[in-house]
mmCIF entry with sequence, helices, sheets and N, C-alpha, C, O atoms, coordinates in Angstrom:
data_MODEL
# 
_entry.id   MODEL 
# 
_entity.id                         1 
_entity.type                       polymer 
_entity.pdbx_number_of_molecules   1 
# 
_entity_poly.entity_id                      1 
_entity_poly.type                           'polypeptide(L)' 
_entity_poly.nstd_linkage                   no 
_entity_poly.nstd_monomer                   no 
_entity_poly.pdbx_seq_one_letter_code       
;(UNK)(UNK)(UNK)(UNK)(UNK)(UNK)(UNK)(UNK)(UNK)(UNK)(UNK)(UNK)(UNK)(UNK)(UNK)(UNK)
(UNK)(UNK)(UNK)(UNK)(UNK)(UNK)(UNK)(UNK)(UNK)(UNK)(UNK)(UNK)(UNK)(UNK)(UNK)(UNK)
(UNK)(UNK)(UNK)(UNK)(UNK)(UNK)(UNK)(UNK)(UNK)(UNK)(UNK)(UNK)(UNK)(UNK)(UNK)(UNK)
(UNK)(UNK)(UNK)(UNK)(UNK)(UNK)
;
_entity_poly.pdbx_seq_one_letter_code_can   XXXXXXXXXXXXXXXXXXXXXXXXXXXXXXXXXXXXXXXXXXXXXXXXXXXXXX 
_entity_poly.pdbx_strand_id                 A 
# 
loop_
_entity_poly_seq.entity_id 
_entity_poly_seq.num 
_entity_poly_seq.mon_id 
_entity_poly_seq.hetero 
1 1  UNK n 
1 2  UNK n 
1 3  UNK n 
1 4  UNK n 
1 5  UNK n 
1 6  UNK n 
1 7  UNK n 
1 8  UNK n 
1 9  UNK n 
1 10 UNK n 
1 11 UNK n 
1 12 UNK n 
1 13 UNK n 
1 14 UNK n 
1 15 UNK n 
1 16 UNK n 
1 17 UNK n 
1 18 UNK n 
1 19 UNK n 
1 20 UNK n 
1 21 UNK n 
1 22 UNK n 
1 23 UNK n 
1 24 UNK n 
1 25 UNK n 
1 26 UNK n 
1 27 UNK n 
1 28 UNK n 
1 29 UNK n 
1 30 UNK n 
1 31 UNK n 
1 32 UNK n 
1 33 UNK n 
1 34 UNK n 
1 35 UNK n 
1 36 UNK n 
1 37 UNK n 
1 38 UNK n 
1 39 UNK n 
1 40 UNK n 
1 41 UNK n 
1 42 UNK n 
1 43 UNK n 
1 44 UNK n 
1 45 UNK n 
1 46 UNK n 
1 47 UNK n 
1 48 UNK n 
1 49 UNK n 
1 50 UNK n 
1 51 UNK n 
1 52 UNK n 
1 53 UNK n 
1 54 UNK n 
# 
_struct_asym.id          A 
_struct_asym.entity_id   1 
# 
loop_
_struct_conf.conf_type_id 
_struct_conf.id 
_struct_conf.pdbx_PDB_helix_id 
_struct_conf.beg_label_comp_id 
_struct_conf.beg_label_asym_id 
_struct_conf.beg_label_seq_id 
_struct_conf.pdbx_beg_PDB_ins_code 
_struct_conf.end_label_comp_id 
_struct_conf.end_label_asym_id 
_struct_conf.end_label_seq_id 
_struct_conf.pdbx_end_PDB_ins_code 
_struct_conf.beg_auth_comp_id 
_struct_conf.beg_auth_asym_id 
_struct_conf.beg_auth_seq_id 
_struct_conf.end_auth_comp_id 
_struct_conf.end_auth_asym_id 
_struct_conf.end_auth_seq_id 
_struct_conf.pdbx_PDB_helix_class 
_struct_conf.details 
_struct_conf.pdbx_PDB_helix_length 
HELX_P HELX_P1 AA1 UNK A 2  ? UNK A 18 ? UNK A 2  UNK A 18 1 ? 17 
HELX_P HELX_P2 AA2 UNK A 21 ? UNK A 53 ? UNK A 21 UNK A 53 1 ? 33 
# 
_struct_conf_type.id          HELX_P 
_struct_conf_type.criteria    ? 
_struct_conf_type.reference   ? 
# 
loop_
_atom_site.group_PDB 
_atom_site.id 
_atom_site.type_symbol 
_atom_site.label_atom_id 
_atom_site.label_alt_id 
_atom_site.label_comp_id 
_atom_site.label_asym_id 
_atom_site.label_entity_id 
_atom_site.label_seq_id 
_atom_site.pdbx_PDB_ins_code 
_atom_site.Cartn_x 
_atom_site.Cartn_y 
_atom_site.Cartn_z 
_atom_site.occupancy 
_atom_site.B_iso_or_equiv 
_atom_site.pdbx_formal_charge 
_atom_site.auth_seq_id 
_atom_site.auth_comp_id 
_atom_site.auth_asym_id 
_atom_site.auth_atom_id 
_atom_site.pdbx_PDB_model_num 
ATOM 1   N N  . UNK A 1 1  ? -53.927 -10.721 71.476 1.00 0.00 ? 1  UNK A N  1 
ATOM 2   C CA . UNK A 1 1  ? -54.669 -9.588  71.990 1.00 0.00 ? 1  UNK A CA 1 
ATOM 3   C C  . UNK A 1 1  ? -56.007 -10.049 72.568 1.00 0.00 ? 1  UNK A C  1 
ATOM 4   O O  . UNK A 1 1  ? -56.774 -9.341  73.221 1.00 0.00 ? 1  UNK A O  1 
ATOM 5   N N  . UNK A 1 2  ? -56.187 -11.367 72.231 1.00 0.00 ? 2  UNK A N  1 
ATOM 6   C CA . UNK A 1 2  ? -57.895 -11.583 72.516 1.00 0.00 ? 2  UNK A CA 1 
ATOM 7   C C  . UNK A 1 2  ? -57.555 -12.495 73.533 1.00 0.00 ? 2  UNK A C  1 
ATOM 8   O O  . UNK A 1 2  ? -58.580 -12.965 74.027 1.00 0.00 ? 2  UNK A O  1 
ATOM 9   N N  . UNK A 1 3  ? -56.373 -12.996 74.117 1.00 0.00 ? 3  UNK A N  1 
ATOM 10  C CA . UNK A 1 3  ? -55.788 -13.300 75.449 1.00 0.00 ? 3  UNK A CA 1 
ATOM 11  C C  . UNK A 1 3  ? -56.172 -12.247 76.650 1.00 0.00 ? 3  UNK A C  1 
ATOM 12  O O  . UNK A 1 3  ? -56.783 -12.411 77.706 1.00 0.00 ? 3  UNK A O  1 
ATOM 13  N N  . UNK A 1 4  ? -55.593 -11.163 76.084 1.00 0.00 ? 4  UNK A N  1 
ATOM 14  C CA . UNK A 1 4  ? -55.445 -9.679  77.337 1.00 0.00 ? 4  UNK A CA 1 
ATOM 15  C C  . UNK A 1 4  ? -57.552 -9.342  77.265 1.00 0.00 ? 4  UNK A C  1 
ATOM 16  O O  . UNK A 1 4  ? -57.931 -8.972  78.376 1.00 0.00 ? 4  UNK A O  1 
ATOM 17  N N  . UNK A 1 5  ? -58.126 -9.385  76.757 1.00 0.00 ? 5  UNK A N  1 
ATOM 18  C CA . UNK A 1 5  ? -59.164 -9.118  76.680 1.00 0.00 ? 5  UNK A CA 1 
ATOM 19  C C  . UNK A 1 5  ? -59.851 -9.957  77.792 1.00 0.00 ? 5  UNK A C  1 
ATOM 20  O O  . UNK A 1 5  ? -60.415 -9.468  78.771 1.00 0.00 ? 5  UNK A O  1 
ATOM 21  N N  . UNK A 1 6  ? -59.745 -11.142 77.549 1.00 0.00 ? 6  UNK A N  1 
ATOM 22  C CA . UNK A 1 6  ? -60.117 -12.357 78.161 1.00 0.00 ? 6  UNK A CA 1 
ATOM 23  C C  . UNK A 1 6  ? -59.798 -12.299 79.825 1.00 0.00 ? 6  UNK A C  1 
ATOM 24  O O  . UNK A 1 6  ? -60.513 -12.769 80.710 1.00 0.00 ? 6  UNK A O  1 
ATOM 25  N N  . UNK A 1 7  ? -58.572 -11.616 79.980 1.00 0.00 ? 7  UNK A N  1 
ATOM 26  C CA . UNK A 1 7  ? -57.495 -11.885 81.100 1.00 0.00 ? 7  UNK A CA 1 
ATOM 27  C C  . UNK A 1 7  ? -58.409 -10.362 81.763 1.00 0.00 ? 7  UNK A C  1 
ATOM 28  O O  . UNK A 1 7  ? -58.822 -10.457 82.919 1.00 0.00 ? 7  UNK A O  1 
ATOM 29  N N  . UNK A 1 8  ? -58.676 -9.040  80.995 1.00 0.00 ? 8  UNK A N  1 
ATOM 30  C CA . UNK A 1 8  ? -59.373 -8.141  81.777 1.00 0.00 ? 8  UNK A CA 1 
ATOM 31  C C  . UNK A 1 8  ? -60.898 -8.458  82.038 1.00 0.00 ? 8  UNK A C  1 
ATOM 32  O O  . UNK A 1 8  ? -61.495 -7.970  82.997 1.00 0.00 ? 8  UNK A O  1 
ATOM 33  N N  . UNK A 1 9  ? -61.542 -9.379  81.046 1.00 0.00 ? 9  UNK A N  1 
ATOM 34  C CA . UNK A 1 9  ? -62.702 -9.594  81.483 1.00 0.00 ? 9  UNK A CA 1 
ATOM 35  C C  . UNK A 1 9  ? -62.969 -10.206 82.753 1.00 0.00 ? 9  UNK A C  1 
ATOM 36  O O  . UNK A 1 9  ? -63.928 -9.978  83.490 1.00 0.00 ? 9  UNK A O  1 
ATOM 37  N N  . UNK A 1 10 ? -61.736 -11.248 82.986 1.00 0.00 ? 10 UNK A N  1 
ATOM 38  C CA . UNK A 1 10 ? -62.008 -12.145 84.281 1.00 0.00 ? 10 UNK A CA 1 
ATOM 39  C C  . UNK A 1 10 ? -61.623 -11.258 85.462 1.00 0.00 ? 10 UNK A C  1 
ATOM 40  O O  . UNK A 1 10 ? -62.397 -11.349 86.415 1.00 0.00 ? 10 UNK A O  1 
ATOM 41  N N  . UNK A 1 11 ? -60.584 -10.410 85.609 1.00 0.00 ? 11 UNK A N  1 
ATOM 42  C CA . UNK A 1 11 ? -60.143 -9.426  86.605 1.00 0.00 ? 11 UNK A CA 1 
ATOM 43  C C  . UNK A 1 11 ? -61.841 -8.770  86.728 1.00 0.00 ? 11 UNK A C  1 
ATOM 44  O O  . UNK A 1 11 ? -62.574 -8.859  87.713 1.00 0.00 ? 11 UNK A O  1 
ATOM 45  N N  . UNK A 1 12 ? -62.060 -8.305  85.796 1.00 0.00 ? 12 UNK A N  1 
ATOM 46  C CA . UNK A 1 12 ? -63.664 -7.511  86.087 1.00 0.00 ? 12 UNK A CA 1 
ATOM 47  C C  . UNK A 1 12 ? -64.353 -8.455  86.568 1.00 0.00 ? 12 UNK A C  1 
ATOM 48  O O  . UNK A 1 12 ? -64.637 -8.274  87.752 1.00 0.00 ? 12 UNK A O  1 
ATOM 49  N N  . UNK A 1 13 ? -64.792 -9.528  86.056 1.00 0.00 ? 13 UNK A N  1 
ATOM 50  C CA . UNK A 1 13 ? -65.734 -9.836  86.558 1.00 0.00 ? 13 UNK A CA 1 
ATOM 51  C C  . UNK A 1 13 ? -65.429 -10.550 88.536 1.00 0.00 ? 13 UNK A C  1 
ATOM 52  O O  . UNK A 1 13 ? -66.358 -10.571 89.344 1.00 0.00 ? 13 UNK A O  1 
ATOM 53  N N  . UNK A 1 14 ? -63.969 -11.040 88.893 1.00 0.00 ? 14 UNK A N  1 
ATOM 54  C CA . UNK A 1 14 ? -63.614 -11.238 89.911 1.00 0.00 ? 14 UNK A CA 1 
ATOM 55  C C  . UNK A 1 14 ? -63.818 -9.719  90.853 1.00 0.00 ? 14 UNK A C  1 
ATOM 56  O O  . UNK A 1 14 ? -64.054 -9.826  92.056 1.00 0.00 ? 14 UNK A O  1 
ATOM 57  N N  . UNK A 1 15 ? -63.722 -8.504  90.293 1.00 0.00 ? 15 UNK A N  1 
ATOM 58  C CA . UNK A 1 15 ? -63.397 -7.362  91.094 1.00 0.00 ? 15 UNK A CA 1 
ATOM 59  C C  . UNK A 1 15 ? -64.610 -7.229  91.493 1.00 0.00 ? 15 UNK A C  1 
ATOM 60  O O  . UNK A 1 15 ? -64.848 -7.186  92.700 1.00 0.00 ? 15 UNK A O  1 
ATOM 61  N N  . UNK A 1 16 ? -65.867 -7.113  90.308 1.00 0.00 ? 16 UNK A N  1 
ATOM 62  C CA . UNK A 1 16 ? -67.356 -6.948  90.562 1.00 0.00 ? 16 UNK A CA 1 
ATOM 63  C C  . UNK A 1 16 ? -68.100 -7.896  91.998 1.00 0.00 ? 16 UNK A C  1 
ATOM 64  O O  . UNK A 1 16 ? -68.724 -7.563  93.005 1.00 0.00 ? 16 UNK A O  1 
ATOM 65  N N  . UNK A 1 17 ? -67.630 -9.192  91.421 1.00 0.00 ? 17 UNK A N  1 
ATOM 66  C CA . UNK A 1 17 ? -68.620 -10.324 92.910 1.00 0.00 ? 17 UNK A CA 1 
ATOM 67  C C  . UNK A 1 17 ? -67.463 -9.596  94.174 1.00 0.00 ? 17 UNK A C  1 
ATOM 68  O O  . UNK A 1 17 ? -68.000 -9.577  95.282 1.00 0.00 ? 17 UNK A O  1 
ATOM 69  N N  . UNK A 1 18 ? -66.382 -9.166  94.167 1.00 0.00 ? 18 UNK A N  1 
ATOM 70  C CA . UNK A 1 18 ? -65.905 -8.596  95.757 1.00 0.00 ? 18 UNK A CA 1 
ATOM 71  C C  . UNK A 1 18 ? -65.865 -7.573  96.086 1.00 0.00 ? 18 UNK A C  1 
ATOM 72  O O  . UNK A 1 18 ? -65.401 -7.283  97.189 1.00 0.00 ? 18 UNK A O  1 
ATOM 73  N N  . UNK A 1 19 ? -66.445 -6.469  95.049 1.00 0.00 ? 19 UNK A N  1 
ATOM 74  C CA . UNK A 1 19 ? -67.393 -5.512  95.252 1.00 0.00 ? 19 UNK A CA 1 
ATOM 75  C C  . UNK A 1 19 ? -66.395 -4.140  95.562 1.00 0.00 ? 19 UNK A C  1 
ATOM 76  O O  . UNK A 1 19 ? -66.376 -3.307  96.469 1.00 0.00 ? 19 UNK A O  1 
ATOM 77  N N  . UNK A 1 20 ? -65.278 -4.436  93.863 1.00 0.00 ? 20 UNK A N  1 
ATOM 78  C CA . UNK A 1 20 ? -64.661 -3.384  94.411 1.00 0.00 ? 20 UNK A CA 1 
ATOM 79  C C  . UNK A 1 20 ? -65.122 -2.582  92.930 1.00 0.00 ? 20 UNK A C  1 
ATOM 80  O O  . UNK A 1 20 ? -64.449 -2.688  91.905 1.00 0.00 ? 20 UNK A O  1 
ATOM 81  N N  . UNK A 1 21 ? -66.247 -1.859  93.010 1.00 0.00 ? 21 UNK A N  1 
ATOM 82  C CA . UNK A 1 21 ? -67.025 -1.245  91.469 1.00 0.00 ? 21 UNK A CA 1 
ATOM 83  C C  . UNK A 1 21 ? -65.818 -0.478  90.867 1.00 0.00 ? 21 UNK A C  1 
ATOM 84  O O  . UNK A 1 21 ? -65.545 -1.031  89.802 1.00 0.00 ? 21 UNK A O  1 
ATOM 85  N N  . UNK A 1 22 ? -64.924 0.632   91.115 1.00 0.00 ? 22 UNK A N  1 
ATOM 86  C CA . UNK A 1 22 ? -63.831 1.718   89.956 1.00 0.00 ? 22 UNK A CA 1 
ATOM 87  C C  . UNK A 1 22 ? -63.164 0.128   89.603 1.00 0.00 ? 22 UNK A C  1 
ATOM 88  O O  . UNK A 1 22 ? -63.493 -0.337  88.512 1.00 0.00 ? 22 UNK A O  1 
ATOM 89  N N  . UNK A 1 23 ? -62.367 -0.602  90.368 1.00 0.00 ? 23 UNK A N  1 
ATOM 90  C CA . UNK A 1 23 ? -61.768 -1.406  88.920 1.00 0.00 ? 23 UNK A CA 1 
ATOM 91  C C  . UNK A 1 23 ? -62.301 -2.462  88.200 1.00 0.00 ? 23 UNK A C  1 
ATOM 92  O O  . UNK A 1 23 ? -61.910 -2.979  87.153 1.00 0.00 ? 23 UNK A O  1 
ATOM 93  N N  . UNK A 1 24 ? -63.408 -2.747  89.030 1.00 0.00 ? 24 UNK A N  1 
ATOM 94  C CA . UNK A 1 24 ? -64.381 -3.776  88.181 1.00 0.00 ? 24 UNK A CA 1 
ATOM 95  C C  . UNK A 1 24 ? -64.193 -2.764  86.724 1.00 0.00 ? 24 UNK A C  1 
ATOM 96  O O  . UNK A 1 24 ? -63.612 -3.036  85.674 1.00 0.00 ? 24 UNK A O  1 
ATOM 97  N N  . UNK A 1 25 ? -64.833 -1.679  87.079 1.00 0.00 ? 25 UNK A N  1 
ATOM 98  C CA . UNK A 1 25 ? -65.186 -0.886  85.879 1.00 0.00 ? 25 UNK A CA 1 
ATOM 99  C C  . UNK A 1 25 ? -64.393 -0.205  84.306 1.00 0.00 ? 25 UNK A C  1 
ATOM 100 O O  . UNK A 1 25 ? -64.669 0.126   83.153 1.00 0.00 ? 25 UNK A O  1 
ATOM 101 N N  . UNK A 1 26 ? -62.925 -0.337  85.561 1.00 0.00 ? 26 UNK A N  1 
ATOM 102 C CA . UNK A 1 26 ? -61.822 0.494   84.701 1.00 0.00 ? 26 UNK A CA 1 
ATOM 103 C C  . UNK A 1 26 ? -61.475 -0.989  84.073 1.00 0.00 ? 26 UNK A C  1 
ATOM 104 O O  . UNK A 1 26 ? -61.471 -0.814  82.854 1.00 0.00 ? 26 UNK A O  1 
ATOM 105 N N  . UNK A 1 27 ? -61.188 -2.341  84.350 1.00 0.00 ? 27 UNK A N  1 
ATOM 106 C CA . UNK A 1 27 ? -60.918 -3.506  84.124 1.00 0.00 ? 27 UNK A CA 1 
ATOM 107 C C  . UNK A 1 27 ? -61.990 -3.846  82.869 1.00 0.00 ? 27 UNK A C  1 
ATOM 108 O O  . UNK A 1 27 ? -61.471 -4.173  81.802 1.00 0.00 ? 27 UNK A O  1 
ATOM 109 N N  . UNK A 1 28 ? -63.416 -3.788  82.939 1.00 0.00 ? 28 UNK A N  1 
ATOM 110 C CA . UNK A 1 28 ? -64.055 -3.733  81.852 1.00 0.00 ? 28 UNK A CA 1 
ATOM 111 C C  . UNK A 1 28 ? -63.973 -3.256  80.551 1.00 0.00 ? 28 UNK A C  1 
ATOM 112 O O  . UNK A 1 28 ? -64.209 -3.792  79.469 1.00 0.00 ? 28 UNK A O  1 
ATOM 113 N N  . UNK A 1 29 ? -63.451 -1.731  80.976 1.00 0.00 ? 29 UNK A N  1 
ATOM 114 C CA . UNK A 1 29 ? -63.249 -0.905  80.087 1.00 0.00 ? 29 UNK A CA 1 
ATOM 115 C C  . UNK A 1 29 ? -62.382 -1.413  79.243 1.00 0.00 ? 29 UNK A C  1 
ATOM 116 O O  . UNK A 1 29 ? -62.561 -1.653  78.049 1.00 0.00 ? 29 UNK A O  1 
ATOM 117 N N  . UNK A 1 30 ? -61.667 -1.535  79.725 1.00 0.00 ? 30 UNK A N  1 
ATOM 118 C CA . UNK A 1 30 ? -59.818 -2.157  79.128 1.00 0.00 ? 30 UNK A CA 1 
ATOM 119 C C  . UNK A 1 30 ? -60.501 -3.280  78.261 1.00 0.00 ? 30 UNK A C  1 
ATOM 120 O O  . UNK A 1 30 ? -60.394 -3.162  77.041 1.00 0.00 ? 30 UNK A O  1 
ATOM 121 N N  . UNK A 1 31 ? -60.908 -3.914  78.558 1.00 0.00 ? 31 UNK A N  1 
ATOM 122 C CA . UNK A 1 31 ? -61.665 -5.484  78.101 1.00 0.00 ? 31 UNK A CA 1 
ATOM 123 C C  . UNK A 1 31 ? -62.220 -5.197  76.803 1.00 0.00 ? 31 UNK A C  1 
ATOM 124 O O  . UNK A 1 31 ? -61.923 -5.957  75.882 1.00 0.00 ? 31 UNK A O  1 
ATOM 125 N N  . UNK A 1 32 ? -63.171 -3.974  76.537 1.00 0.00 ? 32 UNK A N  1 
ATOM 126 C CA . UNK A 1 32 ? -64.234 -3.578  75.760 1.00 0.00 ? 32 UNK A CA 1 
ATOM 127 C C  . UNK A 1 32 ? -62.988 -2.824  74.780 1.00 0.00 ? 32 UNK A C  1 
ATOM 128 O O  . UNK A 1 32 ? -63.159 -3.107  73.594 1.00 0.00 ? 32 UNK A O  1 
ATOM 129 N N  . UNK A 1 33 ? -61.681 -1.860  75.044 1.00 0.00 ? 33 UNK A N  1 
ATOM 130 C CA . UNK A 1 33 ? -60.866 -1.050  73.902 1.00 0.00 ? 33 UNK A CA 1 
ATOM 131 C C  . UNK A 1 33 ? -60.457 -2.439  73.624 1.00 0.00 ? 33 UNK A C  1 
ATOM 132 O O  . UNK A 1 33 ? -61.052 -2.906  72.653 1.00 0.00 ? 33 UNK A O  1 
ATOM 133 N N  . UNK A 1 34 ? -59.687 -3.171  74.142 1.00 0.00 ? 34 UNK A N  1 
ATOM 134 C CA . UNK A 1 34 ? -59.267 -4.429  73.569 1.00 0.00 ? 34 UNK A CA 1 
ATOM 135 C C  . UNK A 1 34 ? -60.177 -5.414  72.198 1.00 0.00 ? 34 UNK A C  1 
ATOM 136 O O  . UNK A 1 34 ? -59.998 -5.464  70.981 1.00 0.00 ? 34 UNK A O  1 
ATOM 137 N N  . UNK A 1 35 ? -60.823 -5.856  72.800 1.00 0.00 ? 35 UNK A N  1 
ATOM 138 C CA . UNK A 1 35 ? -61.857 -6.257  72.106 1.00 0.00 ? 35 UNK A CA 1 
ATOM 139 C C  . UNK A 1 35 ? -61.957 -5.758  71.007 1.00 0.00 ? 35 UNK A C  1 
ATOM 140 O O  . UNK A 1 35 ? -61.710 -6.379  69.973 1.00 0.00 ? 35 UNK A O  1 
ATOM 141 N N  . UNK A 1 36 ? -62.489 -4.059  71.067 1.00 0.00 ? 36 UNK A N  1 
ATOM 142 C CA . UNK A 1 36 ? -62.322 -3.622  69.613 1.00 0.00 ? 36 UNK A CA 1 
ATOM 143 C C  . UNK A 1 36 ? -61.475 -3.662  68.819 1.00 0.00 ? 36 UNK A C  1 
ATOM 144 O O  . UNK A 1 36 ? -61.726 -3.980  67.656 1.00 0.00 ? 36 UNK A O  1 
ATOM 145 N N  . UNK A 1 37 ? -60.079 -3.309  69.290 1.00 0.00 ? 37 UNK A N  1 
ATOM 146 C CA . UNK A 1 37 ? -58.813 -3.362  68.887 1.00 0.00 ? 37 UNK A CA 1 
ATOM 147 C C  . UNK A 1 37 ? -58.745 -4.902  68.117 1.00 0.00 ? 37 UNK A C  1 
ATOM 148 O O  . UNK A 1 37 ? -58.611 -5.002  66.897 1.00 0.00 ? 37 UNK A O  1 
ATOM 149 N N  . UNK A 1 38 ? -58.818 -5.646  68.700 1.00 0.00 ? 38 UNK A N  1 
ATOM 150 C CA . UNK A 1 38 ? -59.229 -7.045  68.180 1.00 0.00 ? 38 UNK A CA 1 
ATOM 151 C C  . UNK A 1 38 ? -59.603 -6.966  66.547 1.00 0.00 ? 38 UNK A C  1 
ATOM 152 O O  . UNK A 1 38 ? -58.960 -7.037  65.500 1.00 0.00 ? 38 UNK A O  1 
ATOM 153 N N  . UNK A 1 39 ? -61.282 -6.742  66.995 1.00 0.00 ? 39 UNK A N  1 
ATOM 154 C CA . UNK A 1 39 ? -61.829 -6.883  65.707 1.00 0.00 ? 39 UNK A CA 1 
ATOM 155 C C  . UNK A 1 39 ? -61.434 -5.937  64.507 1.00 0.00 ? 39 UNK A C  1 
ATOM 156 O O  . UNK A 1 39 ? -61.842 -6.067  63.353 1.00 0.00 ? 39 UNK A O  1 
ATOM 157 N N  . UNK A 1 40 ? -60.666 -5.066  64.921 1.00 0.00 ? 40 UNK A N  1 
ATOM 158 C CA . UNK A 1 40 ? -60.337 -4.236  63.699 1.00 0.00 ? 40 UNK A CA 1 
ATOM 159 C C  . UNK A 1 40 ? -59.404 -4.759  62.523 1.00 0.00 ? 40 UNK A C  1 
ATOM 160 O O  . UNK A 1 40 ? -59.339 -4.724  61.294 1.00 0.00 ? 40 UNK A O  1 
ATOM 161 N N  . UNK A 1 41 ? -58.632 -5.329  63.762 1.00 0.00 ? 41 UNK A N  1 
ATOM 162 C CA . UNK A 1 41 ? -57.049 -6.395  62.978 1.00 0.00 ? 41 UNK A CA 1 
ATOM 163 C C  . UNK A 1 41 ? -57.759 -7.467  62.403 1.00 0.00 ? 41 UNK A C  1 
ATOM 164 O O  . UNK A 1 41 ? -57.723 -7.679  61.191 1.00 0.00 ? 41 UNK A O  1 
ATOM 165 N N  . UNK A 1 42 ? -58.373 -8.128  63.161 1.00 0.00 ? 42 UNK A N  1 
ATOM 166 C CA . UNK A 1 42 ? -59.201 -8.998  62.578 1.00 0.00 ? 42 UNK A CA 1 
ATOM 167 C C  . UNK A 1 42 ? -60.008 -8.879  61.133 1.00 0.00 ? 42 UNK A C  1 
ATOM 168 O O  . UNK A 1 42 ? -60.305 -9.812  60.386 1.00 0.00 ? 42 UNK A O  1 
ATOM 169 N N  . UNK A 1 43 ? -60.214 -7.803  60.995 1.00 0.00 ? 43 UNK A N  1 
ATOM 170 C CA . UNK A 1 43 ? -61.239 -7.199  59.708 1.00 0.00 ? 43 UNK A CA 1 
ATOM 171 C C  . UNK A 1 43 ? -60.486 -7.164  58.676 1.00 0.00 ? 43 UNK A C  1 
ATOM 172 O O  . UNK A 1 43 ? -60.749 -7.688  57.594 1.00 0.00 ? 43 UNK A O  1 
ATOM 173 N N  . UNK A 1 44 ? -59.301 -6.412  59.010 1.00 0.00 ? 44 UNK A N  1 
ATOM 174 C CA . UNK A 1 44 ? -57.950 -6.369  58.338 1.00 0.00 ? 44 UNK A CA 1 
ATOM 175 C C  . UNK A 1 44 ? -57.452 -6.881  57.714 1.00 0.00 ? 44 UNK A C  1 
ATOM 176 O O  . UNK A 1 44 ? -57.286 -6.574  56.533 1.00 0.00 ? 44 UNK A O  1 
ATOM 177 N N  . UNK A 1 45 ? -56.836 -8.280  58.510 1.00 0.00 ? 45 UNK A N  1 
ATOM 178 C CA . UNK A 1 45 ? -56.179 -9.079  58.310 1.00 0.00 ? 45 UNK A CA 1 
ATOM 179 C C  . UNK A 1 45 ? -56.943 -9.778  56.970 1.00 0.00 ? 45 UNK A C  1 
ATOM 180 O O  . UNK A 1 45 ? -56.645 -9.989  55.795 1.00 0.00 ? 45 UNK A O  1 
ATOM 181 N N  . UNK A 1 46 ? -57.961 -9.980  57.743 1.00 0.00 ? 46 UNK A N  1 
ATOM 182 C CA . UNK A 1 46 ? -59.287 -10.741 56.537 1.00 0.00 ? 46 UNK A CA 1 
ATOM 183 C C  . UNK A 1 46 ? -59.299 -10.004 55.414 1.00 0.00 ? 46 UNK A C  1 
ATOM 184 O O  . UNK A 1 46 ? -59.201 -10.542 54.311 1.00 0.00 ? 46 UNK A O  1 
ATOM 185 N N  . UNK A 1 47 ? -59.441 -8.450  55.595 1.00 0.00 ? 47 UNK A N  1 
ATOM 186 C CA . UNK A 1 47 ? -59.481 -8.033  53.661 1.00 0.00 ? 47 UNK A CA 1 
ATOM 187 C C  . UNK A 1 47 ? -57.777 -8.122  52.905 1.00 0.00 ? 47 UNK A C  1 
ATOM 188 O O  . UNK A 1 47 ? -57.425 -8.178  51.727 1.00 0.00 ? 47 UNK A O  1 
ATOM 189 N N  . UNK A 1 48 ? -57.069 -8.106  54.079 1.00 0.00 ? 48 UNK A N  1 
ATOM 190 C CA . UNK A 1 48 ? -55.914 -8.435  52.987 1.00 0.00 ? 48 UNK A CA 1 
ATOM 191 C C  . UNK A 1 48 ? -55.751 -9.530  52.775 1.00 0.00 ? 48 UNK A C  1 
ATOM 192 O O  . UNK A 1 48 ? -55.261 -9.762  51.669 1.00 0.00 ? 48 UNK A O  1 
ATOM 193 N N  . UNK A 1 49 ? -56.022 -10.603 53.574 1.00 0.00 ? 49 UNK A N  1 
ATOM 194 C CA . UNK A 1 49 ? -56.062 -11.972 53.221 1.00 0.00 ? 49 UNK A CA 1 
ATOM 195 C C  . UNK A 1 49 ? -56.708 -12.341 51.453 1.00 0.00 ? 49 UNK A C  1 
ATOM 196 O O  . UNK A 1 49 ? -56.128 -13.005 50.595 1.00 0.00 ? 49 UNK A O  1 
ATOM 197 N N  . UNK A 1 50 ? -58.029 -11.665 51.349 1.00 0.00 ? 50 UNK A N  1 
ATOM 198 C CA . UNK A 1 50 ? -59.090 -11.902 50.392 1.00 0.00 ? 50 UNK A CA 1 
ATOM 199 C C  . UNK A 1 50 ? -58.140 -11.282 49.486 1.00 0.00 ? 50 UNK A C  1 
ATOM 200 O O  . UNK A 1 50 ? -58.034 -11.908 48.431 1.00 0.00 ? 50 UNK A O  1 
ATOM 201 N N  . UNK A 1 51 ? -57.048 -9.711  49.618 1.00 0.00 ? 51 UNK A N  1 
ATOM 202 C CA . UNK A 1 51 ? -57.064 -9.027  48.309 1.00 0.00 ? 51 UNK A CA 1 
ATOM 203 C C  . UNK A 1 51 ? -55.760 -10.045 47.727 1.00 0.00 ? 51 UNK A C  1 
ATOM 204 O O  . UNK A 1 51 ? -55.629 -10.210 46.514 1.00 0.00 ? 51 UNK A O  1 
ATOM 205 N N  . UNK A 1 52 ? -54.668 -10.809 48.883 1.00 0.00 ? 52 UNK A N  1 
ATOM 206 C CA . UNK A 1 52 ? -53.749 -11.735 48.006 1.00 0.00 ? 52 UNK A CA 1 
ATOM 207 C C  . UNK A 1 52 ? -53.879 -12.653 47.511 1.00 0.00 ? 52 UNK A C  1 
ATOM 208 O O  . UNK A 1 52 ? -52.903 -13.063 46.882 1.00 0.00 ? 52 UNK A O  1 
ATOM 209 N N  . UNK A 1 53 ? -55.006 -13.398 47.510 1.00 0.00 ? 53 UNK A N  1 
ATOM 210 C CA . UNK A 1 53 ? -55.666 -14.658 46.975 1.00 0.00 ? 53 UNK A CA 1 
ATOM 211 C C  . UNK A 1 53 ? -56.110 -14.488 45.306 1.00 0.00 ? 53 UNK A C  1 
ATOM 212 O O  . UNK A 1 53 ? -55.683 -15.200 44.398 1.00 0.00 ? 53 UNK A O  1 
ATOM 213 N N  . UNK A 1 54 ? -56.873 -13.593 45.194 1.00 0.00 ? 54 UNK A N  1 
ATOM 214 C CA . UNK A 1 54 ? -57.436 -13.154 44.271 1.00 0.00 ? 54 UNK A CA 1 
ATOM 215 C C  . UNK A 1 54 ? -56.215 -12.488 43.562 1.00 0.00 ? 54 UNK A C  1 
ATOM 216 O O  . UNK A 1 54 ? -56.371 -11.886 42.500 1.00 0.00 ? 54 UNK A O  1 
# 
């Protein structure tokens, strides 16, 4: 998931320098739900990690 994040950040930031601003923007966007989406699993993963150890 932190592939596709990566992959909309660069579409944005390519769309922005050729100056096409709605998908620079909508491309960002995507980048930024991703991202979060990310860290949530990420958070996740980590407290269940901690609760099977213990």
């Amino acid at each position: 998931m932190l592939h596709y994040t990566v992959v909309f950040l660069v579409i944005a930031l390519i769309a922005a320098v050729l100056g096409f601003g709605g998908i620079a923007a909508g491309a960002a966007g995507i980048a930024k739900i991703l991202f979060l989406v990310f860290l949530v699993f990420a958070a996740i993963s980590f407290v269940v990690g901690l609760t099977r150890k213990g």
